[in-house]
N, C-alpha and C positions, 0 to 999 in steps of 0.2 A: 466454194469451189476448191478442190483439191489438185494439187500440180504436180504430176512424175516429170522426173528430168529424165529423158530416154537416151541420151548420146551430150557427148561432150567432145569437138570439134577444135586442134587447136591450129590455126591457119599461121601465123605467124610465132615465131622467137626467138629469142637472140639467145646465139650459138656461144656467148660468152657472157659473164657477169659484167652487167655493166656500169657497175661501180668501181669491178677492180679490174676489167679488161682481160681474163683471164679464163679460158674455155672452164665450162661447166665441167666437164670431165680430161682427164688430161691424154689417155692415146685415142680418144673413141667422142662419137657426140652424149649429148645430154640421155640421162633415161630416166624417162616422160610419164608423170603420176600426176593428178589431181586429187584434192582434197576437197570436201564442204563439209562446213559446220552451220549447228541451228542455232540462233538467237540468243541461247543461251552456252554457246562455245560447244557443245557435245557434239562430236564426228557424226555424222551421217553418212556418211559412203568416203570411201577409196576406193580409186578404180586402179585397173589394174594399171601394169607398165610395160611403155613400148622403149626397148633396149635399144641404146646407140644408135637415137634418132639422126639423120643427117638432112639436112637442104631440102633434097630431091622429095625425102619422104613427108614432107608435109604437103594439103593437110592431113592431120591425121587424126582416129576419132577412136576415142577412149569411151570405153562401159559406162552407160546409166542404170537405170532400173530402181532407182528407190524416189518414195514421195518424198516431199517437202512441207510436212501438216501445220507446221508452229507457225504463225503471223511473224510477222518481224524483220528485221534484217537478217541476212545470208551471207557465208563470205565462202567465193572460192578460191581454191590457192593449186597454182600448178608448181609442181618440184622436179629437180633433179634429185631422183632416190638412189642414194650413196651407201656403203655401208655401216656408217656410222652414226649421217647423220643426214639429213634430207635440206638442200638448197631453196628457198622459194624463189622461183622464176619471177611471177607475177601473185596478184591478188587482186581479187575483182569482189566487190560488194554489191549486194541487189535484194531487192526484198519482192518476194513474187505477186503479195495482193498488188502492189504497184506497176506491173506490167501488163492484167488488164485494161484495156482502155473503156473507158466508158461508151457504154451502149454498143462499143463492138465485140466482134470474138476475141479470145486470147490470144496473145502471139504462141506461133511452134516453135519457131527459133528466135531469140535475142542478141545481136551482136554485139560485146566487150572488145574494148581498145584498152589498154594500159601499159603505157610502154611501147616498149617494142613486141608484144603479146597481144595476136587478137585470139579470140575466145567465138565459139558459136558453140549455142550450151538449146539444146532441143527440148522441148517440152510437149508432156499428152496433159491436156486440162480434162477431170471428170467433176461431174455435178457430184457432190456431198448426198446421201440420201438423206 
């Protein structure tokens, strides 16, 4: 079975580092990118970015559109994209033969917690010819 992720969902996040207490951005909110990589670290998609995310505007739902073909573990990572250099908000790991469940259908949506970061990450399952 082959799995596209079609939408990426992010309902919750904290409007400041919460390490150092310190807004993600300093006159404006965070501006909101997701990352995944496959199995073996290589980018498979960035989605685009929503500028000077604030409160109100969540949730809000970033580009899918690529498969996830390699077995294995997945890592996604949401950032603040900066000029210099990109913050990781959160990071969430998942491997998608594992969200099958046996003898049912696939999920279309999987909910992530991490943090102060929830994640709804969409999925189209197709059969392999």
């Amino acid at each position: 079975m082959r799995v596209v992720v079609t939408e990426v969902r992010v309902c919750t996040v904290p409007f400041a580092d919460p390490q150092e207490g310190r807004p993600w951005d300093l006159f404006s909110g965070p501006d909101l990118s997701y990352e995944v990589y496959g199995p073996d670290g290589t980018r498979l998609h960035r989605s685009s970015t929503v500028c000077d995310l604030r409160p109100p505007d969540l949730p809000v739902t970033l580009d899918g559109g690529f498969a996830l073909t390699t077995p294995g573990p997945h890592v996604l990572r949401v950032l603040d994209v900066d000029l210099t250099t990109d913050e990781v908000m959160a990071r969430v790991a998942f491997e998608p033969d594992r969200l099958v469940r046996t003898g049912g259908d696939p999920p279309s949506c999987v909910e992530f917690d991490e943090g102060e970061t929830t994640l709804q990450v969409y999925f189209a399952w197709e059969q392999r010819p």
